[in-house]
C-alpha positions as CSV (number, residue, x, y, z in Angstrom):
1,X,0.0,0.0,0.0
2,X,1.5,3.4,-1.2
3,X,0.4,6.0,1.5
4,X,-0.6,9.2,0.5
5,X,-1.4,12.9,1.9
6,X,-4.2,14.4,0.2
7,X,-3.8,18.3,-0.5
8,X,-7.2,19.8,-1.4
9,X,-6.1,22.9,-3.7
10,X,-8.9,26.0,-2.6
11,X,-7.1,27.8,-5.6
12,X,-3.6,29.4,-3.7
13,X,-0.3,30.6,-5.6
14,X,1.4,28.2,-3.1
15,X,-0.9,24.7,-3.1
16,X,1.7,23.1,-5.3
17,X,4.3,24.3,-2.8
18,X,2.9,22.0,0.0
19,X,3.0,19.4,-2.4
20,X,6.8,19.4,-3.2
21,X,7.5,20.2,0.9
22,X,5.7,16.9,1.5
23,X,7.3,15.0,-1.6
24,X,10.4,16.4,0.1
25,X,9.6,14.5,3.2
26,X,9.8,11.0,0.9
27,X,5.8,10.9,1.1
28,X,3.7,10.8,-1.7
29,X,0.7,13.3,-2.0
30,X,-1.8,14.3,-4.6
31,X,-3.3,17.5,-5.1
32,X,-7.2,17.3,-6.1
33,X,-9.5,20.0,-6.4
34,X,-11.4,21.6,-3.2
35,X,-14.4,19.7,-4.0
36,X,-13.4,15.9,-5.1
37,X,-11.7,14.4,-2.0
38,X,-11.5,11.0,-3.1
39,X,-14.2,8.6,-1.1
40,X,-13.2,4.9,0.1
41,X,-9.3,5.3,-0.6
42,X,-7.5,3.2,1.7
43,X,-3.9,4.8,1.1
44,X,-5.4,8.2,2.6
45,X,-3.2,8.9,6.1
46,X,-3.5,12.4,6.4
47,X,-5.8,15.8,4.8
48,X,-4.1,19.4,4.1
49,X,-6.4,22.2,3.0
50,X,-4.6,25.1,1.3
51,X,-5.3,28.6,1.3
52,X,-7.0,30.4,-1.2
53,X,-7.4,33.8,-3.6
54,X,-10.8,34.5,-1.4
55,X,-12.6,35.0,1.7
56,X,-14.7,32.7,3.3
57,X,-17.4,35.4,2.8
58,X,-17.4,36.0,-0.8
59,X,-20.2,34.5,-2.9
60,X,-17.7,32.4,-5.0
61,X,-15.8,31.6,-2.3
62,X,-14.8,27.5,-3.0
63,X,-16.5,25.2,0.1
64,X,-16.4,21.5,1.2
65,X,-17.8,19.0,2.7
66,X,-15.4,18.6,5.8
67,X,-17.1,16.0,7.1
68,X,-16.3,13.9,4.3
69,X,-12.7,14.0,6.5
70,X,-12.5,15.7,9.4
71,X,-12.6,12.7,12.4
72,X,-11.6,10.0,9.8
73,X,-8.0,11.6,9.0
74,X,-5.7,14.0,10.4
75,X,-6.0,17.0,8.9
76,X,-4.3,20.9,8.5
77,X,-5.7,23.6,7.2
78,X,-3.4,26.4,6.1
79,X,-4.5,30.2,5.7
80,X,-8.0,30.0,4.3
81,X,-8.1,26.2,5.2
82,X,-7.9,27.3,8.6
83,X,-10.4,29.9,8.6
84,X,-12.9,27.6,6.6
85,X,-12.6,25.3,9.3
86,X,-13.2,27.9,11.7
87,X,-16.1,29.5,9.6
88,X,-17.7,26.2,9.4
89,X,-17.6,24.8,13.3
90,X,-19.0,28.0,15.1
91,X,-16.0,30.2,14.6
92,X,-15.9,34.0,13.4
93,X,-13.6,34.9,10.6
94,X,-13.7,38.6,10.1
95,X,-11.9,41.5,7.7
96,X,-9.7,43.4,9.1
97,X,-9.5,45.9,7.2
98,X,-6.0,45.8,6.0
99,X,-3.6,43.0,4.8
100,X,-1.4,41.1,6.6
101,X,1.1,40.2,4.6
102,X,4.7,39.3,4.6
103,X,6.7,38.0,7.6
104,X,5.5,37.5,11.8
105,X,7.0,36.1,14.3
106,X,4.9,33.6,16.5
107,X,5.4,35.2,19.7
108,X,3.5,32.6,21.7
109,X,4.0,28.5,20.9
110,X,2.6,25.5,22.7
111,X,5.6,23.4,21.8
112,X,3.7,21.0,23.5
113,X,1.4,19.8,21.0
114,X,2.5,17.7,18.2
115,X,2.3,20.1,15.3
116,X,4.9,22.2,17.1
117,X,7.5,20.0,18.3
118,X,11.3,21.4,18.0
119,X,9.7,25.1,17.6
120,X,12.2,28.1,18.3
121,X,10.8,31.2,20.9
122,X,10.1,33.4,18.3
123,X,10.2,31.9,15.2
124,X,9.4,33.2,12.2
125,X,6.3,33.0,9.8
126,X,5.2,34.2,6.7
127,X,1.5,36.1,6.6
128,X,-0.9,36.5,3.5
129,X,-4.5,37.1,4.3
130,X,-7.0,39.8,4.5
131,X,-9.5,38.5,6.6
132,X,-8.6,37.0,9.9
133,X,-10.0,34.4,12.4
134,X,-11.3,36.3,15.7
135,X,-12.9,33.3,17.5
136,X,-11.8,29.5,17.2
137,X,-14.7,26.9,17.4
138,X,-15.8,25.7,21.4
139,X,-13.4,22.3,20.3
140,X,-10.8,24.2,20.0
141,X,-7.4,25.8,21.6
142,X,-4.7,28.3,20.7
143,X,-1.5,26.3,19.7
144,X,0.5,29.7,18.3
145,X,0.1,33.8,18.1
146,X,1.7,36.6,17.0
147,X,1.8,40.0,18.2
148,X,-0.8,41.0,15.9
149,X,-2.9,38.0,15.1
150,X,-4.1,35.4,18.3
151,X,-5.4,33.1,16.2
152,X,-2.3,31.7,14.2
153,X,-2.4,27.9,14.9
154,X,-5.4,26.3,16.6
155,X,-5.9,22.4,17.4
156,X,-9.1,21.1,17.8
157,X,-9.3,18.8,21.2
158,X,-12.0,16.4,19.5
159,X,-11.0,15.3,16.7
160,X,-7.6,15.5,15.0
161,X,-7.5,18.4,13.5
162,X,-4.5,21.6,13.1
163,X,-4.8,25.1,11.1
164,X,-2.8,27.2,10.7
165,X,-3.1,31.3,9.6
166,X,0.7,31.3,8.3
167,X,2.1,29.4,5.1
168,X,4.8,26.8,6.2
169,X,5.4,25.7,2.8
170,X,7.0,29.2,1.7
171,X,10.7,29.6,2.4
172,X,9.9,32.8,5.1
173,X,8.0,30.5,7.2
174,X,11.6,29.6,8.2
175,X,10.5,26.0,10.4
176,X,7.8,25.1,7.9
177,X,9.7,22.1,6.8
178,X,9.4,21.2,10.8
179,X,5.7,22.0,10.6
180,X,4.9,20.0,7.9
181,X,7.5,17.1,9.3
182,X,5.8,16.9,12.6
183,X,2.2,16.6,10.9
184,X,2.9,14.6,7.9
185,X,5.5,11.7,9.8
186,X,4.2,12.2,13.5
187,X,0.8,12.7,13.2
188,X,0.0,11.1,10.0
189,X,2.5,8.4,10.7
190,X,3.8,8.5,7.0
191,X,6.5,5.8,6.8
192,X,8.5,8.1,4.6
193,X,8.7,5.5,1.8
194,X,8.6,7.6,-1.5
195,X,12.2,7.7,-3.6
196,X,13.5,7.3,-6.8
197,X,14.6,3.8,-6.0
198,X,11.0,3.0,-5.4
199,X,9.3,4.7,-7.9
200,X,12.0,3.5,-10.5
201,X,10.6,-0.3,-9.3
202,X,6.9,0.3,-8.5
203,X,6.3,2.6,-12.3
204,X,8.6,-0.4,-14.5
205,X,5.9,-3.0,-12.8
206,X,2.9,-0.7,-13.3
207,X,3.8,-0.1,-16.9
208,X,4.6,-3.9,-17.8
209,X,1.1,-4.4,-16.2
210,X,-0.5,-1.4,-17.8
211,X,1.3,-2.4,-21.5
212,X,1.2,-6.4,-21.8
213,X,2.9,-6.6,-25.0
214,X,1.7,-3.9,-26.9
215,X,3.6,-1.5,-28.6
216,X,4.6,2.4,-27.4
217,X,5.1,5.7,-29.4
218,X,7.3,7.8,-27.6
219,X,7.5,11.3,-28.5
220,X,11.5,12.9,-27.7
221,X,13.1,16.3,-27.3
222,X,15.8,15.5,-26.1
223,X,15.1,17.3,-22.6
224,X,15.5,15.2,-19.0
225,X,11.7,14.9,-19.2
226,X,11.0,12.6,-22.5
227,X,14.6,11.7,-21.9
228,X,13.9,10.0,-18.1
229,X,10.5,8.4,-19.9
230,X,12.2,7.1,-22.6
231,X,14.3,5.4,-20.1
232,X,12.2,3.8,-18.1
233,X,10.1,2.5,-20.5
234,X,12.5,0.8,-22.1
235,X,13.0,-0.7,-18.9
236,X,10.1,-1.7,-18.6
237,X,9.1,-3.4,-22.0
238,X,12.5,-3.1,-24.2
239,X,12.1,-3.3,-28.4
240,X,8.5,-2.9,-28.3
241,X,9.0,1.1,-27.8
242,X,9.4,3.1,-30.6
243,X,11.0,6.8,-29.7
244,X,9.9,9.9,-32.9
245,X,11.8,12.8,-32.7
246,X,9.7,15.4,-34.1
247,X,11.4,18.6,-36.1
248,X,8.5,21.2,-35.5
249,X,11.5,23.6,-37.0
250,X,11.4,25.7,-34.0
251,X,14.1,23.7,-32.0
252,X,17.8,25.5,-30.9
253,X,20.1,25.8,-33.5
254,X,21.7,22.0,-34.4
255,X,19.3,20.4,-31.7
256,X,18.1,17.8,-33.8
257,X,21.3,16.1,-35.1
258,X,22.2,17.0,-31.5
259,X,19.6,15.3,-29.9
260,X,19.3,12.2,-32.6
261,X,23.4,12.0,-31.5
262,X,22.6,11.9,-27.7
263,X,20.5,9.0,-27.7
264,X,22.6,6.8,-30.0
265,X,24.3,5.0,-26.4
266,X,21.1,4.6,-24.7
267,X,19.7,1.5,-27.1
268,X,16.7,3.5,-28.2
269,X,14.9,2.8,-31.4
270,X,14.2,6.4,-32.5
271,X,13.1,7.3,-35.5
272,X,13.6,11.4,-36.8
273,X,10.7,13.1,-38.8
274,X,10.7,16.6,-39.9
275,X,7.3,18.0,-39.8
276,X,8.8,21.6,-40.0
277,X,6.9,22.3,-43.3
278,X,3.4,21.6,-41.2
279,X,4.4,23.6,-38.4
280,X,5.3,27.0,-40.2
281,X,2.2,26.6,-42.6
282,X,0.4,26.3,-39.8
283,X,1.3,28.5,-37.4
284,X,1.3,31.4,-40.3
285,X,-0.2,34.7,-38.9
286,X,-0.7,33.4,-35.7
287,X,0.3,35.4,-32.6
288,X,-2.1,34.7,-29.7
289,X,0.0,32.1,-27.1
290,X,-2.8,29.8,-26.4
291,X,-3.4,29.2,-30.3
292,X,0.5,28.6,-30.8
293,X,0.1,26.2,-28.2
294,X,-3.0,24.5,-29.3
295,X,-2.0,24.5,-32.8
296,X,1.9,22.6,-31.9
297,X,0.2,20.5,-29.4
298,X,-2.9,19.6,-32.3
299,X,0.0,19.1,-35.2
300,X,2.4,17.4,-32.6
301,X,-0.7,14.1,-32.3
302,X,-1.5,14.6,-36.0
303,X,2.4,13.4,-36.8
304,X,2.2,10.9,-34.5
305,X,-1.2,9.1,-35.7
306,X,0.1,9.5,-39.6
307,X,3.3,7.9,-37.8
308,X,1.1,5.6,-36.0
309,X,-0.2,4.1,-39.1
310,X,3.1,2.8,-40.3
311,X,3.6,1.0,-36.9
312,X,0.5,-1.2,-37.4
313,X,0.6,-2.2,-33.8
314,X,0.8,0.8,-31.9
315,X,-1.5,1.2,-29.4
316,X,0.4,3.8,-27.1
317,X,1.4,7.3,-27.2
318,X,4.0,8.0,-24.6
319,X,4.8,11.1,-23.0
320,X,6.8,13.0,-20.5
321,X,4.6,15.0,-19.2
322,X,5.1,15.8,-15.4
323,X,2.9,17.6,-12.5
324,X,4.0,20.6,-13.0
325,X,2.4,20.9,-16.1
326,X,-1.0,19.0,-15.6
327,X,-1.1,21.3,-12.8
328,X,-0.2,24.6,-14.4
329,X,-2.6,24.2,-17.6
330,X,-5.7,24.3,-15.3
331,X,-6.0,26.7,-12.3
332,X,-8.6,25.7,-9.5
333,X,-10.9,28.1,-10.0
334,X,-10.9,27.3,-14.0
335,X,-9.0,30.1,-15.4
336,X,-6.2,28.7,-18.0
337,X,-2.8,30.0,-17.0
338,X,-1.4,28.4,-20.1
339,X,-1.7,25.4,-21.9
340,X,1.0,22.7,-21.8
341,X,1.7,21.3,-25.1
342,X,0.9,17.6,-23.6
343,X,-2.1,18.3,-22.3
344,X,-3.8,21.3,-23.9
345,X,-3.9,20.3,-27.7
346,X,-5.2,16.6,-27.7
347,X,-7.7,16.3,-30.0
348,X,-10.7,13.6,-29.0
349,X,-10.4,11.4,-32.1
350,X,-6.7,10.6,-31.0
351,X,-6.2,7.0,-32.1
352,X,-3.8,6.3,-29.3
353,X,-4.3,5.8,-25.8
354,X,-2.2,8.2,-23.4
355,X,0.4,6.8,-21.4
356,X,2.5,9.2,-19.0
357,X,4.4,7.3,-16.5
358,X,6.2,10.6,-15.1
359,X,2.6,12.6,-14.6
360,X,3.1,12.6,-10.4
361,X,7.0,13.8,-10.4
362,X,8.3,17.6,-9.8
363,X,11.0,18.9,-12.1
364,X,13.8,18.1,-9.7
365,X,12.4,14.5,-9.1
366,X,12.5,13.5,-12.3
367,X,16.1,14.4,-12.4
368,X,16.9,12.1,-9.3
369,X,14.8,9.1,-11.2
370,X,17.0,10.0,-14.1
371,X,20.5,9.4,-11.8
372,X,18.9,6.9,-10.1
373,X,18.5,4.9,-13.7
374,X,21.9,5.6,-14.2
375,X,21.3,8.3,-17.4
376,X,24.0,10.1,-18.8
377,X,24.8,13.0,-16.7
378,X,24.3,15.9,-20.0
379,X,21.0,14.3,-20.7
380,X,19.6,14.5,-16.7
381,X,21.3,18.4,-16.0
382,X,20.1,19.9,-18.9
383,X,17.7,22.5,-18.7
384,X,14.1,22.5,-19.3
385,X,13.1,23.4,-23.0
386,X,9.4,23.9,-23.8
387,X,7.5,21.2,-26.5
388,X,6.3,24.3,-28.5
389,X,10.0,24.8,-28.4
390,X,11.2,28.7,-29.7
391,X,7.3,29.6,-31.0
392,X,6.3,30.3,-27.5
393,X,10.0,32.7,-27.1
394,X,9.0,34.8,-30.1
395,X,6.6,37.7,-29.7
396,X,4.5,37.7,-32.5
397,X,3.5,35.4,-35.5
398,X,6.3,32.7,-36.6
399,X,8.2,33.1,-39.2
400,X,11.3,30.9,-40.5
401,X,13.8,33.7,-40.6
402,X,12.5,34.7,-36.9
403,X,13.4,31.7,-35.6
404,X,17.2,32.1,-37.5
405,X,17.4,35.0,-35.6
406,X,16.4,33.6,-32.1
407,X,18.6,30.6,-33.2
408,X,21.7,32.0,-33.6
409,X,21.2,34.4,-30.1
410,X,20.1,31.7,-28.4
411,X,23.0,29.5,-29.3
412,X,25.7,32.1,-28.2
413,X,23.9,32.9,-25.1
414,X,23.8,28.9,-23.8
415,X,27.2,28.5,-25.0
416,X,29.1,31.7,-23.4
417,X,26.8,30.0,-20.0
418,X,28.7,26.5,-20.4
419,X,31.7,28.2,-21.4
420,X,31.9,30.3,-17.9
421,X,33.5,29.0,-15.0
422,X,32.1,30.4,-11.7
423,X,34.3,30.3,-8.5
424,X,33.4,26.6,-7.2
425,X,34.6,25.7,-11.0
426,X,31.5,25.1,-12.0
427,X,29.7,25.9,-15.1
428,X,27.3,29.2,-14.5
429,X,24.8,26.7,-16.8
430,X,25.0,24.0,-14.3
431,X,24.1,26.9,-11.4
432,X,21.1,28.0,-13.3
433,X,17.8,26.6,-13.7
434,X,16.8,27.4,-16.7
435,X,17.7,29.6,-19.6
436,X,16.5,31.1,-23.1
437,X,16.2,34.0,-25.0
438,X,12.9,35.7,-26.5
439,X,12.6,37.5,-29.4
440,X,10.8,40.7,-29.3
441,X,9.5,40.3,-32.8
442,X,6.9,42.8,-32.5
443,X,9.2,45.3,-31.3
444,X,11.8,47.4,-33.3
445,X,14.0,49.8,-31.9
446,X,16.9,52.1,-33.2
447,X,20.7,51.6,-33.0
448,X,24.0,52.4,-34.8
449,X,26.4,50.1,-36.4
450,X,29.4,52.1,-38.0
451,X,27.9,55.0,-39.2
452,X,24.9,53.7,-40.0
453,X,21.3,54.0,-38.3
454,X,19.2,50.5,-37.5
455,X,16.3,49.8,-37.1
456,X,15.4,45.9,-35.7
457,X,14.4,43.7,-32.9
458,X,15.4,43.1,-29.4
459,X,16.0,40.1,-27.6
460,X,15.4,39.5,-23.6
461,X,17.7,36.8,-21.7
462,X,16.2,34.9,-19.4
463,X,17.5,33.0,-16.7
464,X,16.3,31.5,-13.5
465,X,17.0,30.0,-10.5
466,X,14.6,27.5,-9.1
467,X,14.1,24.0,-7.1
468,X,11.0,22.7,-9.1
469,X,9.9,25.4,-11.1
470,X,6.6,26.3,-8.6
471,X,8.3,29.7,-8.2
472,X,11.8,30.9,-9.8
473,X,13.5,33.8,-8.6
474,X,15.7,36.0,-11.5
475,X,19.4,34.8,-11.9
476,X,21.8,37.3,-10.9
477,X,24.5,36.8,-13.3
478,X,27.5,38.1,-13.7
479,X,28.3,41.6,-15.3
480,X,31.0,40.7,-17.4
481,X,29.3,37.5,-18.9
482,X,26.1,39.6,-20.1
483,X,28.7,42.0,-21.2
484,X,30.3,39.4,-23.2
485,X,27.0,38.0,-24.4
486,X,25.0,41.5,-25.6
487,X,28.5,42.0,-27.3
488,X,28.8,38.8,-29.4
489,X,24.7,39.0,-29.8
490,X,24.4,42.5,-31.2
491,X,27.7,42.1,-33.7
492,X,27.1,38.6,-35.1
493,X,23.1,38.2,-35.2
494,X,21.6,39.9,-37.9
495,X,18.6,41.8,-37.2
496,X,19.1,42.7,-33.2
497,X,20.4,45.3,-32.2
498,X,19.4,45.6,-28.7
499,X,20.2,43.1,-25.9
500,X,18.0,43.5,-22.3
501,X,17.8,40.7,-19.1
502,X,14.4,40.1,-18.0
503,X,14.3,40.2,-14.0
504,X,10.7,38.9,-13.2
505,X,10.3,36.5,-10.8
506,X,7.9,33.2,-10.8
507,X,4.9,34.4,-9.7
508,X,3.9,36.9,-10.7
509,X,5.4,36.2,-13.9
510,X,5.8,32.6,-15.5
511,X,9.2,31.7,-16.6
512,X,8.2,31.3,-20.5
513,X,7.0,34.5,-22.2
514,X,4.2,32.7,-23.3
């Protein structure tokens, strides 16, 4: 039996935050929608409710049934999970009239009770609410306050039950991982059981079950994602998988001999197909984001099922996708942030049944199944490229000498990265999460080269640092490499003539463009 913490996601920036603390405590969880906690699920141990975008008093305000949970599992809420709970069992959750946001220190703790065990005096919290609770339910006791707010952690004396007003799983909440710890091992009694070792084993049995002897289409792009699903199922059922590498004509400059080249040690049967013509023709005119990424994630199938045919056989389509991106392409409360390329173009008539054996792993977990398969290391560090590929890094419709343009920038940027050695002697790529550059097609400006006047496009570097890309902070690199790179950008690119660093940090803004 593989236990599991259930997150119910009320629609906060940070719900898939507790999910990677509590991955991060070897335990698997899922993260399900406010209103479809799972009924009859033996694996169940424990309950978090996260916070939310609204108050409890707003008309579309999201509500449970907490009875479908509360007195059958442990449970915490956090932020507006705990003032739900409140709201719900007799409690008052009122507005204060201003904000509390950004860090608190709990200046009372009962390090007593469970949930706070190996607590500091003092220790720091991080705030984000606009209502706050002002009475606790008759069940209930105060576990935690801060100068400002009583009601920071309550525990209920009937039935197992913890909220908190704080988030632990941010960074500033600076015990959170504690928090979370004493709740998801100690109180949930989680056994802590979730690795790479184990998921390597448990997902090559599940697909041999799940596949028989059929045969599997797996779609490459040479990043640690397909790369790490390409491995395991061959694994798991050997010459009956069949890898396509798919030209869409919008890859980095050389990536496809590049990629074809990287696989050649690994035993794969892949086959390369340049659907580049499709791609352009298709794409023609088109500049809204969501359309690119329909229309690549729509042509993407369509060469697959003309591919399909020739492999008589095939009843699989393969893919890497990872939570992260099931996650991202849906918000809670139903507004698309954007569409992932795996899971936001599928057409219904798709004559091959899905199969995504990395659909519950983070980023950075995918990267330890990857060591723990014993990958090569280049395939496993390199950083995450997007299936839509350069067509979501250019502003603007697609056009072939666009992407020549973001090509050849792109390709000097990532190289002058691995070619830098930072102080520890490693590369500044290695130190970086991920990395790009976006074309600002729709943008000209006006320079001078020699004595002449231009007028063309700017580019934007972008570069990230990150642990599962939930939230990414901008790289701070150094002065003299951007120097080096605007430089070699602006004198050997044709048509840029301006070279910017984008510093936005994940959220408010995603790490693509678009």
């Amino acid at each position: 039996m593989q236990q599991k913490i259930i997150i119910l996601d009320f629609g906060s920036q940070t719900t898939q935050l507790i999910g990677r603390r509590v991955r991060e405590l070897d335990t698997f969880c899922e993260i399900l929608p406010y209103n479809k906690f799972p009924k009859d699920d033996p694996n169940i141990i424990g309950v978090i409710l996260s916070g939310s975008p609204y108050s409890v008093h707003d008309k579309e305000a999201f509500k449970c049934d907490l009875s479908a949970f509360i007195g059958k599992y442990p449970v915490l809420g956090i932020c507006y999970g705990a003032q739900f709970i409140a709201y719900s069992n007799g409690g008052k959750v009122e507005q204060t009239g201003t904000r509390e946001y950004g860090r608190a220190n709990l200046a009372e703790i009962d390090t007593k009770n469970p949930l706070f065990k190996g607590f500091e005096p003092n220790s720091q919290v991080w705030m984000s609410h606009g209502d706050t609770i002002t009475a606790i339910p008759e069940d209930c006791h105060v576990i935690g306050s801060t100068n400002d707010v009583k009601f920071a952690a309550y525990a209920s004396t009937k039935n197992p039950v913890w909220a908190v007003q704080f988030h632990p799983e941010v960074f500033h909440t600076t015990q959170g991982k504690t928090l979370l710890k004493n709740f998801v091992v100690d109180i949930c009694g989680s056994r802590q059981e979730w690795s790479p070792a184990s998921f390597v084993d448990s997902t090559i049995q599940e697909l041999r079950e799940q596949l028989g002897n059929d045969r599997v289409i797996l779609g490459l792009s040479g990043g640690v994602d397909s790369s790490v699903c390409a491995t395991l199922l061959h694994r798991a059922i050997g010459k009956n998988l069949t890898c396509i590498f798919v030209d869409h004509g919008m890859l980095r400059k050389n990536e496809f001999k590049k990629v074809m080249d990287a696989y050649q040690g690994l035993g794969l049967n892949v086959i390369g197909v340049d659907a580049s013509e499709k791609f352009f023709a298709d794409l023609a005119g088109v500049t809204d984001p969501e359309k690119k990424r329909k229309i690549i994630g729509r042509d993407f199938v369509e060469v697959f099922n003309a591919e399909a045919k020739k492999i008589t056989d095939a009843k699989w389509l393969a893919q890497g996708t990872i939570y992260p991106d099931r996650i991202e392409s849906l918000s809670i409360t139903g507004m698309t942030i954007k569409s992932h390329h795996n899971v936001g173009g599928l057409p219904k008539d798709m004559k091959l049944q899905l199969c995504e054996p990395l659909k519950w792993l983070f980023k950075d977990e995918v990267r330890r199944v990857g060591y723990q398969l014993q990958m090569p290391e280049r395939l496993i560090k390199r950083h995450p490229f997007p299936g839509p590929g350069l067509a979501v890094r250019i502003l603007g419709d697609i056009t072939r000498e666009k992407v020549r343009i973001l090509q050849d920038a792109d390709d000097i940027y990532i190289e002058e990265m691995h070619n830098y050695t930072m102080p520890d002697g490693t590369s500044l790529y290695d130190n970086i999460w991920q990395a790009g550059t976006v074309l600002l097609s729709t943008i000209r400006s006006v320079g001078v080269m020699g004595d002449e006047r231009t007028y063309e496009h700017p580019v934007a570097l972008r570069a990230v640092t990150s642990q599962d890309a939930m939230t990414a902070d901008w790289a701070h690199l150094p002065y003299d490499f951007m120097a080096k790179v605007s430089n070699e950008i602006i004198n050997k690119v044709k048509g840029v003539n301006r070279v910017c660093y984008d510093i936005s940090s994940k959220p408010p803004s995603t790490i693509e463009w678009e």
